[in-house]
Structures are given as structure tokens and as C-alpha cells.
N, C-alpha and C positions, 0 to 999 in steps of 0.2 A: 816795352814788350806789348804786340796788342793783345789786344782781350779775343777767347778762342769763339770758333764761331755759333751761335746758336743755334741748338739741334731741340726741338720741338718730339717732344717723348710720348707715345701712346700708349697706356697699360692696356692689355688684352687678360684678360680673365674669366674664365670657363667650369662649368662644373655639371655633370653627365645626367646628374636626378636632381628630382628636385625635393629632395629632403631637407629640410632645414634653411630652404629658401626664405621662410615666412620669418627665419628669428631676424631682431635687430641688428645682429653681426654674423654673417653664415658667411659661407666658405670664399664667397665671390669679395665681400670686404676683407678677409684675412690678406688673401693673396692683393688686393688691389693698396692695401697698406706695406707690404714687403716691398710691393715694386715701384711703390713712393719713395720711400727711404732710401731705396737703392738709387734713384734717380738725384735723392739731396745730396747722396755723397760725391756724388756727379758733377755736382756743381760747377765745381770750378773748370770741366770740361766746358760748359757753356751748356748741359743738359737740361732741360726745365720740363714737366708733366703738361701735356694738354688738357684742356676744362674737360671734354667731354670724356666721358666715360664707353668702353665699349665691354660689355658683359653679358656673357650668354649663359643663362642660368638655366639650366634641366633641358641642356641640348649635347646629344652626341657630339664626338669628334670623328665619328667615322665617316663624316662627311664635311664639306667644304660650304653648305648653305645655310646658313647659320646668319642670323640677321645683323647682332652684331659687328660678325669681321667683314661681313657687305658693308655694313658703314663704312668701317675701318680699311678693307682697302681700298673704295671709294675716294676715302680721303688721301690715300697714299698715292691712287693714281692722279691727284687734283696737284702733288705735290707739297700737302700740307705736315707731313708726317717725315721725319727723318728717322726716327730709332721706335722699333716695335718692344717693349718692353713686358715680356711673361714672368712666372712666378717658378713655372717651369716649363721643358718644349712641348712636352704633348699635349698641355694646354692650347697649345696653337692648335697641333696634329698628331698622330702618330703613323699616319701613314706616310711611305718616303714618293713616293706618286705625288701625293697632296702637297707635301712640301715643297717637292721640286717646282708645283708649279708657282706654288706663291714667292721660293725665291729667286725666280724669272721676273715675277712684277714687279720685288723690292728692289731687284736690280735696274731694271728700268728706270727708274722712279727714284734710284739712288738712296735708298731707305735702306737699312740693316738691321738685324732682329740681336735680341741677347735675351739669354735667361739668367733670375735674377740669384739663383739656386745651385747652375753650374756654371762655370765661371768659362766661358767663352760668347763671344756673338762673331757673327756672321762678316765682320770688315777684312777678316783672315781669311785667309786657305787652310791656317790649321784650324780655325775655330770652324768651318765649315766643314773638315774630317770630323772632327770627332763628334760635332752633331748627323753626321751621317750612321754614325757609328751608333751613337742613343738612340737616333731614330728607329736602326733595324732590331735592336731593342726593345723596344716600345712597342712596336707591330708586332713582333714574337711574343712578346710579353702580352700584348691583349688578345692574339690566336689562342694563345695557348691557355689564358684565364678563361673565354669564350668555349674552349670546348671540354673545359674543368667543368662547369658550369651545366653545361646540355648533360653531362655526362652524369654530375649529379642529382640532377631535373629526371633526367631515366631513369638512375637506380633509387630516387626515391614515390615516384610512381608507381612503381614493380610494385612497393612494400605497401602502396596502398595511404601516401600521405597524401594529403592536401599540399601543393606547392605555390600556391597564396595567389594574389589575384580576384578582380570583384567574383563572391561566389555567383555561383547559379540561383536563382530565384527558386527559392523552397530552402535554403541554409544561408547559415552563418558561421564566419570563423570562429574557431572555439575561443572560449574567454582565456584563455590562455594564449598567449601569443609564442609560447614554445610548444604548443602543441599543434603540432603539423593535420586538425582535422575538421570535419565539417562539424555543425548542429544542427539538427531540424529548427527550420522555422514554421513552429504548426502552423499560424496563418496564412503562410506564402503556401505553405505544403498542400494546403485544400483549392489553391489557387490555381498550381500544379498539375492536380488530380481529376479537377475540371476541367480545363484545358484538354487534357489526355479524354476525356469523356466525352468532350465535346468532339472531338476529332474522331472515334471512335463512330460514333453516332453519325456523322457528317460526310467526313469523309473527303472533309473540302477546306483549304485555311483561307478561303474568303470569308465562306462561312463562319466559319469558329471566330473571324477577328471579329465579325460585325454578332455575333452571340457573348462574344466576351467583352465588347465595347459599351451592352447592354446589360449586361450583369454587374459592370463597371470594373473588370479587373484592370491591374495595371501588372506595369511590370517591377522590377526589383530599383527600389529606388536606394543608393547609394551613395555615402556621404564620405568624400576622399578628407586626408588629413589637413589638406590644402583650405578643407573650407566648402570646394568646388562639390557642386550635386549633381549626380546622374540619374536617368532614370525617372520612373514614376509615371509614365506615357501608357496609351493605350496601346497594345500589343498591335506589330504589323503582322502581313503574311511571314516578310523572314525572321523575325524575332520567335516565332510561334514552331515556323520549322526546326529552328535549331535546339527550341526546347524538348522539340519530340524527338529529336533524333540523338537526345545528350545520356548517354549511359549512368551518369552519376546520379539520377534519380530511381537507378536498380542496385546502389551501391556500390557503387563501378567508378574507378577514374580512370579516363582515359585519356594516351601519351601519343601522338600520333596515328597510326595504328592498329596501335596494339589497347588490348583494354584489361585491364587489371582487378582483382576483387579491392575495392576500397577500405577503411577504415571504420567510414560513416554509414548510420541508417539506412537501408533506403524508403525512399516515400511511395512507390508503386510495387503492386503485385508483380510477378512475372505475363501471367495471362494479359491484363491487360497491355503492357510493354508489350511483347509478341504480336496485338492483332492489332494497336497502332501501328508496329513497324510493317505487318504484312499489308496496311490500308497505304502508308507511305508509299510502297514499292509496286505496287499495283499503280496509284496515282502518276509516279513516275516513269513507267511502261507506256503509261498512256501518253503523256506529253512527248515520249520520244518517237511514239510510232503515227499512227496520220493523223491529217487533221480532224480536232475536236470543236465541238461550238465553243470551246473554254480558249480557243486557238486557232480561229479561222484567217482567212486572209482573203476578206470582203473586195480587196481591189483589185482582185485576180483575173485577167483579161479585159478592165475595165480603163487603164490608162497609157496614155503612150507619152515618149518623148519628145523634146523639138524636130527630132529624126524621122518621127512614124513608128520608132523601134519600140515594142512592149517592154512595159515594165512588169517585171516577172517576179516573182515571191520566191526566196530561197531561205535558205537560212544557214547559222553554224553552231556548235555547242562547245562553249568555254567552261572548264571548270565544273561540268555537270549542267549548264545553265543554256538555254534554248536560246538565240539573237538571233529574232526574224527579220531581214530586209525585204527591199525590194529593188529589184537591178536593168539595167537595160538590159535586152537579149541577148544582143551584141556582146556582152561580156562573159556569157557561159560559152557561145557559139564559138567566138574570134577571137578572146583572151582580151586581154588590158584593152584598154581604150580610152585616153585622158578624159575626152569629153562624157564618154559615160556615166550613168547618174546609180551613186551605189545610197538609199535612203534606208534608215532604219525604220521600219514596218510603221510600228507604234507613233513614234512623229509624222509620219506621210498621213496615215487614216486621218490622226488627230486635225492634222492642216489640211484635209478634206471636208470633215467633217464640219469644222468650225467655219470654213468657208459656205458649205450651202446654209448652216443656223443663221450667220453674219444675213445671207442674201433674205433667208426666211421674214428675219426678223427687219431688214431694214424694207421688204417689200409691204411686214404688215403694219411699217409705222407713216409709212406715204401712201398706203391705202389704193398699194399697187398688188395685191392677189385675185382681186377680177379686172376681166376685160372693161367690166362699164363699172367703174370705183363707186362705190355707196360712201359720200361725205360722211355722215352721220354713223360711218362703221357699222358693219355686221358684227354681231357679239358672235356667231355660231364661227362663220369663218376667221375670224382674228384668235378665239379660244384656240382653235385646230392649228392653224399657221403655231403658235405660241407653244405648242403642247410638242407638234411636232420638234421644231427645235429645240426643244429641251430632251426629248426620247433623242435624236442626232447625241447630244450632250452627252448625256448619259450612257454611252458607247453601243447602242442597239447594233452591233453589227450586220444580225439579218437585213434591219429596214435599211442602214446604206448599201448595201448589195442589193437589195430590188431598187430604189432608187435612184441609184447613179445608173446610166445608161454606156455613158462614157468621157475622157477628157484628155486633155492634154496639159503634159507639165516642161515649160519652157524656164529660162533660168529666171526671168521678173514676170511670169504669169502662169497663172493656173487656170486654164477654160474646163468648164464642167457643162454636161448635160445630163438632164433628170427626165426619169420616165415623166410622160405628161399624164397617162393614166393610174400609176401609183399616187404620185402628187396629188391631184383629185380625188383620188379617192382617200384621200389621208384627209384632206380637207372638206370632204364631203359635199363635193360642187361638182355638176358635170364636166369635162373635161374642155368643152366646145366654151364654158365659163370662164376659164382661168385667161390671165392678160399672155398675152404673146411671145410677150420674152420669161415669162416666170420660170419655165424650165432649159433655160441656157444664161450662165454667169461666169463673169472672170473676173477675178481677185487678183490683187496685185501680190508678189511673193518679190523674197529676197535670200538668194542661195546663200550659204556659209559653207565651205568647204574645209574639213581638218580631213587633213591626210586622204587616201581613198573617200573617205564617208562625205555627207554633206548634208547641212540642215537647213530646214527654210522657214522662213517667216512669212506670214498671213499679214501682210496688210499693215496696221498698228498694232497687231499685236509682237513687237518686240518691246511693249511696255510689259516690261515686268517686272514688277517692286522686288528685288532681293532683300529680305527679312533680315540676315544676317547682315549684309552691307549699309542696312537702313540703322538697325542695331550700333551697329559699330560707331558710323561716324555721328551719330549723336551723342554717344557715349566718348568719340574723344574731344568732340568741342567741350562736354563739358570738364574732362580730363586737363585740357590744356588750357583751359579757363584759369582754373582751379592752380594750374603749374603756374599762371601767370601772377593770380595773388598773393602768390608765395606761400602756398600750402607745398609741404613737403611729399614727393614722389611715396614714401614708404607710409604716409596715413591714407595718400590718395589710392593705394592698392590696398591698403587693409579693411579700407570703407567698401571697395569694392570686390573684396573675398576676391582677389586675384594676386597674383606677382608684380614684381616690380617689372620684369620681362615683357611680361604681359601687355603692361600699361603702356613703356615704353614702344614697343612694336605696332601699338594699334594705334596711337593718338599720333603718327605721321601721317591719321587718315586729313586728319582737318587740314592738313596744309594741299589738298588736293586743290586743283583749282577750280573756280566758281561755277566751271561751266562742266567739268567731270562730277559737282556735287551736287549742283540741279538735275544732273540728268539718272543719278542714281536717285535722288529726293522723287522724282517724277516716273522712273520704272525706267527710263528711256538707256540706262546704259547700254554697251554691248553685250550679246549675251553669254558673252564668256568670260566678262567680267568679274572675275569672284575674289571674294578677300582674303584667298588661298594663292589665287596670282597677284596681290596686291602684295603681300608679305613676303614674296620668293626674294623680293630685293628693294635697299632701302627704296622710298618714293623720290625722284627728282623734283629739283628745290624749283625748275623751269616749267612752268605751265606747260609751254610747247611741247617742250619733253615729253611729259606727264602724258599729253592728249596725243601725241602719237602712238608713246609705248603702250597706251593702254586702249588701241582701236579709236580712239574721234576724229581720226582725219577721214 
């Protein structure tokens, strides 16, 4: 008799939170030992477990992007993977959408699934009913948990509990973990009370960030069970807003909404609540109705396209939130138009802007701002060139609206013309003084188009160091270092107050290739490069690959 054939076995194992991810033996080892043993009794089928492990810890199943089973069916599309072996099916999925599609690919691919819990897999037609059957199960069974859930999230809001979650800065959960309520934290609470004062008085959440950045407040710094900290930053604009606008500091929680008499303290008066929120709403009237100096649109009749067609200042409001562009004419007049240029406001100025400083500053280091150059530099006019550029910097919007006269913006160039009697008189030199060309410059640009929108780049500046991506892959060389000396995965996550997940998802930065890590090391990646789209799917093992899928070609 020959010997049966060898079927290469994958455990898939999954678990939705991440509670009890950090013990030595949590839920993702339970299940990945059931579905070993079931795979020894196997044996003599010709079954055997694959080395690598694929485990998604404190990730939904309500979806399909999940970095482990991107491994995993990676490798089943590679043909490496014959038998997918769970502990049970909705570990895979429960939705029947999801599943159908994955067993289209195992079919392909000739791979079959089984769980190790309910005794069928997928080589049948009847093991494929009655997993149909579980599945619709399973989806009913998480609708119906999901809106148990919302449903008791409402009625226990109504009554005024706390339904857990980082508090709000100014509380703390009660020391009781069955007590559904808040505590003052009198230190955060005066922290609070200022803020609200500060706003009050102001009237402005520039202001109040840069009042509160100088008083040194911060925000609610937060210590998860995990280890992981949040928090403890200098308060932004929106972090500030949503403090003023949050009820639970009038004793209030609120569900949607609706708003409820809470449980807990509150930490402000009524009076002051009230003429914060009427300083808010007033604020907010203003941003929707014309324009403000807090919201101008300095480039307004001042640029055209490759066409001759104005670029025109519009805008739309998401979500309560103002997104000002700037658009060819031609697309409010005559509708769509591929070649049309739709630019978001804030980046156009900015790639204006940084264009004439760039011109400022490379005309005052060749010692080209007068017409008869003084070797030995003028300190009057190189201070003024310098000062200028930096007021450009610092978003003076009036001074680039007297300054720009006008320009054009083509897909690889940006031509600008500058008053030549503002200039002058910024530099405090006659106007008949200044060199020739100082008020006409063109910059070299590089369009990036996503969807309708489009962004563009000045010159070298698509050098831009991402912090996070800088972060990362130094932290997995040294990850993978560490894996290679034969330190164990679960000390190299606990040295680093992170998961095994964690570790595992990020240290496929280092296998990037030489010339994708240079150019993140250097700022030079692309600018959409982020390690949010580095992680949507495993990284390929092919350089080539890698530098296509991720813009280097």
C-alpha cells in the first residue's frame, strides 16, 4: 500500500479583544494547541502542521483584512497550504459574503478548510451545507449580540452610568470596577476649569492652545492594561473643542443625541457652560458665513491654469467641518472636466508660499537682491530678504496677497510674479535697486492626483522624514535582530510593552528592500507612503514587487 499523500496543515487562530493577550498562555495558544492535536490524530492521513503560525490577536472578524490571514492566504495562493485548520468557523468568519469568497480561493488553489470543534470540512458537499448552515448562525448570532449590546449601552445611559472607556479629562473610574461611575480628578478638574476660562475670555481655540501650552497644561494621560500609554500632549485646536463642547463636565452623559442627568459630580458651574457654548456658536456662524481674516483665500483672482482658466476658491462642509479648494472655472461653469485642477486651498497657498521664501532665500545667499550685488553683503537688505521669508512662513496671508501679483500653475511648474513695489518696499531699497529678475520665479512642481483631488510638490520638498515610519523600521531591525539571536518573540514584546501581533506585523518592515529603506531613512519616500498602507497586506518577499506596490517605479 503507498503511503497517503502529504497535506501541509495551517492553524488559523483569532480572538476579537485583546484581553489577556499579554498572559503566557491566552486564548490564541489554547485554540492553536486543539488544532495541533487534531492535526497528530491525522497522521496517518499524511497531515502534518506548518512552522509558521498565523494568529490575529485583538482583531475583528467582521472583516477580511486581517494581517494574519493575508499571510495565510498568500500562502495558499503560492500553493503552499493544502488543509486550513480552525478551532472553530467563525474564527475564520462569520459572515457568509466573507466566506464565500475565501472558499472560491481554497478552491482554486485546492486547499480545504475544517474545524477542529465541529466535525465536518469543506472536501464535501455535505460538509459545506452544514457549514452554511453555522455560518447563518453565526451572523445572526453576532446581529443579534450587537444590538443586545447598543441596546443596553442606551438604557444604561438613560440611568445616568458611566459605560467605561478612557474618561474625560477632569475623572476617573470609580475604584470600584462594578460601579458604573465617574470620580473627580481635582487636579485634571482645575485643568478643565481653565481651559473653559480661557475660552471664555478668548474666544478663540488658537488662542487658548497656545495660553494652555504656556501654563503647561496637558491632556489626560492614560495607562491601558496592555501597558500602552496615551495621552499627556499639549492640547490641539480639536482636542480643546471637544472638551468644551462634552456635557459630562455639567454632570451630564451623553448617548448620541440625547443627553442624560449623569451619576457624577459635575466640575463646572451652569453659567459658565452657557456662555462658553454661546461663545462656540457664535464662533461657528462666523466660519460658515463670509469670509473672515481667520479664513481668507489670499489667491483669489491671483492664479491660472495651463488653460488661461482661473483658479477659483470654493469650498464644501463635511461633518460640520469647512474644506476650502481651489478649482479651475471651467468646472463650476461646464461641469467635470478630467483635465481640471481641483486643489485643496491649504496645500496650494502653502506650495506658494514656500515657493517665493525658497526664491527669497536662495536669491539672498548668491547675493542676487540687488541689481549691482555688494560682495561683502548688506546686513540691512539680507536681515529684510530673511525676515521676509520667514513672515511668507509663518502664514501672513495679507502680505502674500499684496505680493503676488499673479501666476500660473501647470502640471511640472509653478511661474509666479511678485509686486516689484511691495518687494521694495519690504526690503527697504528703491524699487529701480532691486536685480531684474527678483520679482518673476518658477519652481519646479510634481502633481499627485487621488481621485478628483490633486497634490503637488515644490521642488525637493517631497523630502519628508515620516516619524512614524522612521520609528518603526528601526525598531524592527532591531526586532528581528533580537529574533535572529534566538530571543523569544513573547520577551521581545514584553521588553517592548507591546503584543506579540504587534511585533510580528511590524518587523516585515526590515525585509523592505535597500532602496525603499533609504529613501524612507532620507524623507525621500512617496508621499502616501504610510505604515497604515504598509500593513493593509503582508510586505512581498520581491524587491521589485515591494518598489512597484509601493510607488518607486
Amino acid at each position: 500500500m503507498s503511503a497517503p499523500r502529504a497535506i501541509r496543515c495551517a492553524i488559523y487562530t483569532r480572538k476579537s479583544s485583546e484581553e489577556g493577550l499579554e498572559q503566557n498562555f491566552n486564548s490564541l495558544d489554547a485554540q492553536h494547541d486543539a488544532c495541533t492535536a487534531y492535526i497528530a490524530s491525522q497522521k496517518q492521513e499524511g497531515w502534518f502542521a506548518a512552522r509558521d503560525r498565523f494568529d490575529d490577536g485583538g482583531v475583528s472578524g467582521a472583516t477580511l483584512d486581517r494581517p494574519a490571514l493575508q499571510r495565510l492566504m498568500a500562502e495558499i495562493d503560492a500553493g503552499r497550504i493544502a488543509m486550513v485548520v480552525v478551532y472553530k468557523i467563525d474564527r475564520l468568519t462569520r459572515s457568509l459574503s466573507d466566506f464565500a469568497r475565501l472558499v472560491d480561493r481554497l478552491d482554486a488553489s485546492g486547499c480545504s478548510f475544517v474545524s477542529v470543534t465541529q466535525a465536518f470540512n469543506t472536501a464535501s458537499s455535505m460538509g459545506r451545507l452544514t457549514l452554511n448552515v453555522l455560518l447563518s448562525f453565526a451572523q445572526f448570532e453576532r446581529e443579534v449580540t450587537a444590538e443586545r449590546i447598543r441596546d443596553k449601552i442606551a438604557a444604561s445611559k438613560k440611568l445616568g452610568m458611566w459605560m467605561g472607556g478612557v474618561p474625560p479629562l477632569g475623572y476617573d473610574p470609580h475604584p470600584d470596577p462594578t460601579v458604573r461611575e465617574l470620580v473627580v480628578n481635582a487636579t485634571e478638574a482645575n485643568t478643565v476649569r481653565t481651559l473653559f476660562a480661557l475660552y471664555r475670555r478668548h474666544a478663540n481655540l488658537s488662542t487658548v492652545a497656545k495660553e494652555a501650552a504656556l501654563l503647561g497644561l496637558r491632556s489626560k494621560r492614560h495607562l491601558f492594561r496592555s501597558g500602552r500609554a496615551q495621552g499627556g500632549n499639549l492640547f490641539s485646536n480639536g482636542q480643546i473643542h471637544k472638551l468644551l463642547t462634552n456635557p459630562v463636565y455639567l454632570g451630564r452623559i451623553r448617548h448620541k443625541d440625547k443627553v442624560w442627568p449623569g451619576r457624577h459630580k459635575a466640575i463646572l458651574d451652569e453659567d459658565l457652560w452657557n456662555r462658553v457654548q454661546g461663545k462656540l456658536q457664535n464662533a461657528s456662524r462666523r466660519r460658515r458665513g463670509q469670509k473672515t481674516d481667520a479664513d481668507p483665500a489670499p489667491l483669489i483672482g491671483k492664479l491660472r491654469d495651463e488653460t488661461g482658466d482661473w483658479l477659483t476658491p470654493t469650498h464644501t462642509t463635511k461633518a460640520g467641518r469647512r474644506h476650502r479648494y481651489y478649482i479651475s472655472h471651467r468646472l463650476i461653469a461646464k461641469g467635470p472636466d478630467p483635465a481640471g485642477w481641483r486643489l485643496p486651498a491649504q496645500q496650494l497657498e502653502t506650495t506658494v508660499v514656500e515657493a517665493i521664501a525658497d526664491h527669497l532665500d536662495t536669491a539672498t545667499s548668491r547675493h542676487h537682491i540687488l541689481a549691482t550685488p555688494d560682495l561683502r553683503g548688506n546686513p540691512d537688505v539680507v536681515v529684510a530678504a530673511r525676515t521676509l521669508a520667514r513672515s511668507m512662513r509663518k502664514g501672513d496671508t495679507a502680505l502674500l496677497s499684496d505680493l503676488l501679483t499673479s501666476g500660473t500653475l501647470e502640471p511640472k511648474s509653478l511661474t509666479l510674479a511678485l509686486d516689484r513695489d511691495v518687494l521694495a518696499s519690504r526690503l527697504g531699497v528703491p524699487p529701480d535697486n532691486l536685480a531684474s529678475d527678483l520679482h518673476h520665479l518658477t519652481a519646479q512642481v510634481r502633481l499627485r492626483r487621488r481621485g478628483v483631488e490633486a497634490k503637488l510638490i515644490v521642488g525637493d520638498r517631497a523630502s519628508s522624514s515620516d516619524a512614524v515610519l522612521l520609528r518603526t523600521l528601526d525598531a524592527a531591525h532591531r526586532w528581528t535582530k533580537s529574533l535572529s539571536a534566538g530571543v523569544p518573540l513573547a520577551d521581545i514584546a514584553r521588553e517592548a510593552v507591546h503584543h506579540n501581533v504587534h511585533i510580528r506585523t511590524r518587523a516585515q518592515l526590515a525585509f523592505l528592500s535597500p532602496k525603499i529603506q533609504r529613501a524612507i531613512c532620507n524623507g525621500q519616500q512617496p508621499t502616501d507612503l504610510t505604515l497604515q498602507r504598509i500593513l493593509t497586506r503582508p510586505v512581498p518577499l520581491d524587491w521589485k514587487h515591494q518598489e512597484r506596490l509601493y510607488g518607486f517605479d
